[in-house]
N, C-alpha and C positions, 0 to 999 in steps of 0.2 A: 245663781243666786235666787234665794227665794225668798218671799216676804210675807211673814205670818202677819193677818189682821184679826184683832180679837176687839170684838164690839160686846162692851161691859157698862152695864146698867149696873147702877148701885142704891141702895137705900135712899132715897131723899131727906137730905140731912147729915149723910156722911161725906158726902164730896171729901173734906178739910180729912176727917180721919183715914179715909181711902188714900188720898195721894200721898199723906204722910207713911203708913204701910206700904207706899208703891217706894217710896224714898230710899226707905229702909230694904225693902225686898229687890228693888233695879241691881246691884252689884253681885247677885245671884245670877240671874239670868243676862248680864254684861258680859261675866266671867267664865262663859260657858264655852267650852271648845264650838265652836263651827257659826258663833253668835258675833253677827258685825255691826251690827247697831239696834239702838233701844228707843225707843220715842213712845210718849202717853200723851195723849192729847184729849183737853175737856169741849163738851162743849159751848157753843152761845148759849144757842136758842135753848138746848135743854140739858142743863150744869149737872145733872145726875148720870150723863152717858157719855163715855171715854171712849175711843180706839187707841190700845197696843199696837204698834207699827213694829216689826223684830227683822231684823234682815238674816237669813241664816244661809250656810253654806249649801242645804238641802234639806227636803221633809226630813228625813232620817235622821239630822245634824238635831235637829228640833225637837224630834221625839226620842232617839235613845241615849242622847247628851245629856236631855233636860227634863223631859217629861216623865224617863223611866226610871228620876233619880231622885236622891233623898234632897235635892236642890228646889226641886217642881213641888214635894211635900211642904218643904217650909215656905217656900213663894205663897202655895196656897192657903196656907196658914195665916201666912201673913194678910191677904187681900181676900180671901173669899170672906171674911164672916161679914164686909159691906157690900156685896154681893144681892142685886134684887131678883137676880136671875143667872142659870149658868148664862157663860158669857158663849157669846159665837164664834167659833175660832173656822177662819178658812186659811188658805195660802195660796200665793198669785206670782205668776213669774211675769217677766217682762215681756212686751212684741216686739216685735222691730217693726217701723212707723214705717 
């Protein structure tokens, strides 16, 4: 399992229209083969920066499911135009403690 995190900075003042396009765009990227969960989280301290939390089967599951498909085109349709910045996308597997 792998866990893409995408640290997204947005317009100041869009927050409300952002998650409303995150609303509408999450059952794209839900519905994707190798995709086990979706989470978007705002923050306190500063309400214009979200983290994307995505669980996928592997990097690969994430980039030629999603990202190499006309699903990733309308996701980013949908959320980049509040976009203040590209956003940071890594991926993080687990340790064993």
């Amino acid at each position: 399992m792998v866990l893409e995190v995408a640290l997204i900075d947005v317009r100041p003042g869009s927050e409300e229209a952002f998650a409303a396009a995150y609303a509408e765009g999450r059952p794209l990227l839900e519905s994707t083969d190798g995709c086990h969960s979706v989470r978007m989280t705002q923050g306190i301290e500063s309400p214009s920066r979200f983290v994307l939390l995505v669980e996928w089967d592997s990097v690969e599951a994430h980039d030629e499911n999603f990202r190499q498909t006309d699903r990733f085109a309308r996701w980013r349709e949908l959320i980049g135009p509040h976009f203040a910045g590209p956003p940071r996308v890594e991926h993080f597997t687990d340790i064993d403690a």
